[in-house]
C-alpha positions as CSV (number, residue, x, y, z in Angstrom):
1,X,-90.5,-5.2,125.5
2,X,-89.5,-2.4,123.3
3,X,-93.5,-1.7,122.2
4,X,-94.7,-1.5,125.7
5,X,-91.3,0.2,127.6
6,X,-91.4,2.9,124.3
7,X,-95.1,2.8,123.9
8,X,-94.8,2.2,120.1
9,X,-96.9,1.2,117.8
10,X,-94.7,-1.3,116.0
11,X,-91.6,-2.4,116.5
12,X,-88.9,-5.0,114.4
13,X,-85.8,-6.0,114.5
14,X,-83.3,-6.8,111.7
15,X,-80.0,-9.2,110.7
16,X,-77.6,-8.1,108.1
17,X,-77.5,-10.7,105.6
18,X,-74.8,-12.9,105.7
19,X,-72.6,-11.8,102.8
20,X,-74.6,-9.1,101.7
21,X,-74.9,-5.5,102.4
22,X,-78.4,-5.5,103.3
23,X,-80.9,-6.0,106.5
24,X,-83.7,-8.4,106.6
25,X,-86.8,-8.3,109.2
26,X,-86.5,-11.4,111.3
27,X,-88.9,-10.4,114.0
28,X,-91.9,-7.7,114.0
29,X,-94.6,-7.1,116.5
30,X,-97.4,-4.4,117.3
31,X,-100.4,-3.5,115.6
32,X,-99.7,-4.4,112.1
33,X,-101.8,-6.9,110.4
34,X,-100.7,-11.0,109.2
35,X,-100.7,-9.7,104.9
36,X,-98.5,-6.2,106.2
37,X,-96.0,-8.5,108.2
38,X,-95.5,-11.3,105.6
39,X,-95.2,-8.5,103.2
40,X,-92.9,-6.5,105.6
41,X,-90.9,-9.7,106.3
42,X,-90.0,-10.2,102.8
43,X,-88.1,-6.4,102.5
44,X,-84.6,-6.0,102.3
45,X,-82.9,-2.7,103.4
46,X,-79.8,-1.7,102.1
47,X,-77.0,-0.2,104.4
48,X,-77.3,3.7,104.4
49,X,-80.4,3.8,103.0
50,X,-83.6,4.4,104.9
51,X,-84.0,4.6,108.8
52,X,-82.7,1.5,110.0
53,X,-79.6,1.2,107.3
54,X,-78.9,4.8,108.3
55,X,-78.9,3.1,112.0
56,X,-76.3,0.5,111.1
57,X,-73.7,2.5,108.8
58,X,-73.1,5.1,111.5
59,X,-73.6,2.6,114.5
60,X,-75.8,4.3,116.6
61,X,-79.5,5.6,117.6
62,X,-81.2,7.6,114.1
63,X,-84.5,8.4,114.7
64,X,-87.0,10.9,112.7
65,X,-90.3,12.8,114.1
66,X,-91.6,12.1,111.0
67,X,-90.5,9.6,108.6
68,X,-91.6,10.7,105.7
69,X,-91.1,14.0,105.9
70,X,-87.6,13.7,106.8
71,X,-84.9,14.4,104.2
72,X,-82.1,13.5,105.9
73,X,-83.6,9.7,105.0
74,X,-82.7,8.5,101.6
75,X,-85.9,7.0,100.5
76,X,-86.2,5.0,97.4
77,X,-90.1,4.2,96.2
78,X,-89.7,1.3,98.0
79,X,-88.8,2.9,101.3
80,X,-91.7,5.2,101.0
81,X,-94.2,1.8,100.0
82,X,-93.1,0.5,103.3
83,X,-93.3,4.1,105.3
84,X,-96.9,4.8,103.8
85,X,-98.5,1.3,103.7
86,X,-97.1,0.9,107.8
87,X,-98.4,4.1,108.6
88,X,-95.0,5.3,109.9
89,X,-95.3,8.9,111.3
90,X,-92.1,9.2,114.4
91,X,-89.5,6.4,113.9
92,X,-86.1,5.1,115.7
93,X,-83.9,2.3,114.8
94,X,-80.5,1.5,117.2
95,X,-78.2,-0.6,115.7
96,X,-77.2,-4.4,117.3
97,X,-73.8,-4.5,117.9
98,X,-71.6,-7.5,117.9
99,X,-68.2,-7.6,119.8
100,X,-65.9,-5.6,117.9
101,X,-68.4,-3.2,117.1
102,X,-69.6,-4.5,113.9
103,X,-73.0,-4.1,113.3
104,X,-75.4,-7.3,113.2
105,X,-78.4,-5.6,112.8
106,X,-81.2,-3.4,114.3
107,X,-83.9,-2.5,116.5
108,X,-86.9,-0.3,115.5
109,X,-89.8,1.0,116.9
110,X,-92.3,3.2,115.0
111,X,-95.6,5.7,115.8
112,X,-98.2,6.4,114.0
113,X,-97.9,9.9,114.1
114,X,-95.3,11.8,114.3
115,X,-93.7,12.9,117.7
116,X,-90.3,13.7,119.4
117,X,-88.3,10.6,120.3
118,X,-86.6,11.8,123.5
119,X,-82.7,11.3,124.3
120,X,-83.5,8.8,127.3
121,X,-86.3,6.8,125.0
122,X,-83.0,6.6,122.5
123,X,-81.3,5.7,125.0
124,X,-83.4,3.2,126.1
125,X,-84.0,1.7,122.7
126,X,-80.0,1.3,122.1
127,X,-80.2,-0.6,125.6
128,X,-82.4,-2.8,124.6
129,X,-80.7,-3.6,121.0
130,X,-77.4,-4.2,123.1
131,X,-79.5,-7.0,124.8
132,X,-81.0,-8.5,121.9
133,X,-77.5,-8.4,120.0
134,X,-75.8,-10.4,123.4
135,X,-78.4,-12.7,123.3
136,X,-78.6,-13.1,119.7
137,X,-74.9,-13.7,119.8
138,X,-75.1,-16.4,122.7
139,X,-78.0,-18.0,120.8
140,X,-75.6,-18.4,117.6
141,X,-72.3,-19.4,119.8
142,X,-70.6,-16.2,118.6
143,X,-70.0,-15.3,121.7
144,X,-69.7,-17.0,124.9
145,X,-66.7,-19.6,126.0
146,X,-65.1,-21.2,122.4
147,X,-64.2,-24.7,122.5
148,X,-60.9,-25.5,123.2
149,X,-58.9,-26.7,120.3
């Protein structure tokens, strides 16, 4: 829903890694071809470094007019691989948070070319990661009635 409700090009969403400091991609959709999203899918991103670990270490909406352009993003060669070979121009990430607040992952979406992201599309987008994160939750019995023991 995030593609058609923020008319982006891509979007993706990302767990942090158990035990690890880093998000992996665990869904992407839009325009990108099967070879990009396998390669995509394979990525890790480190917390505080590029858009979406930006996203997740200060728990809440980053988003860029123009990713690569953009020095506010620490990008490592790697980060700028992904951000040239997806054809990343404007680019938001929210963060999924769990029920203290800790962060489980994110949501992205991406254009093209860059553009504004307005407040209510951020908005919006960190809506629809608070969603995703209380149904990813549900789905992994993290939250929801406990058993009694």
């Amino acid at each position: 829903d995030s593609l058609r409700l923020l008319q982006a090009d891509d979007a993706h969403l990302t767990l942090l890694a158990e035990g690890t400091d880093h998000l992996v991609p665990a869904v992407l959709a839009g325009g990108t071809d099967d070879a990009t999203r396998d390669w995509l899918a394979s990525m890790e991103f480190p917390l505080g470094g590029g858009i979406n670990g930006l996203a997740a270490s200060d728990r809440r909406v980053f988003w860029t007019p123009d990713y690569l352009a953009d020095e506010r993003i620490p990008q490592e060669p790697e980060d700028r691989e992904v951000a040239e070979r997806m054809g990343l121009g404007a680019m938001a990430a929210a963060p999924l948070r769990g029920p203290q607040d800790e962060v489980i992952g994110t949501l992205a979406i991406s254009y093209r070319q860059p553009r504004d992201v307005p407040p209510d599309d951020q908005a919006l987008l960190q809506g629809l990661a608070d969603v995703a994160a209380i149904a990813l939750l549900l789905w992994s019995g993290r939250l929801g009635p406990q058993p009694a023991r």
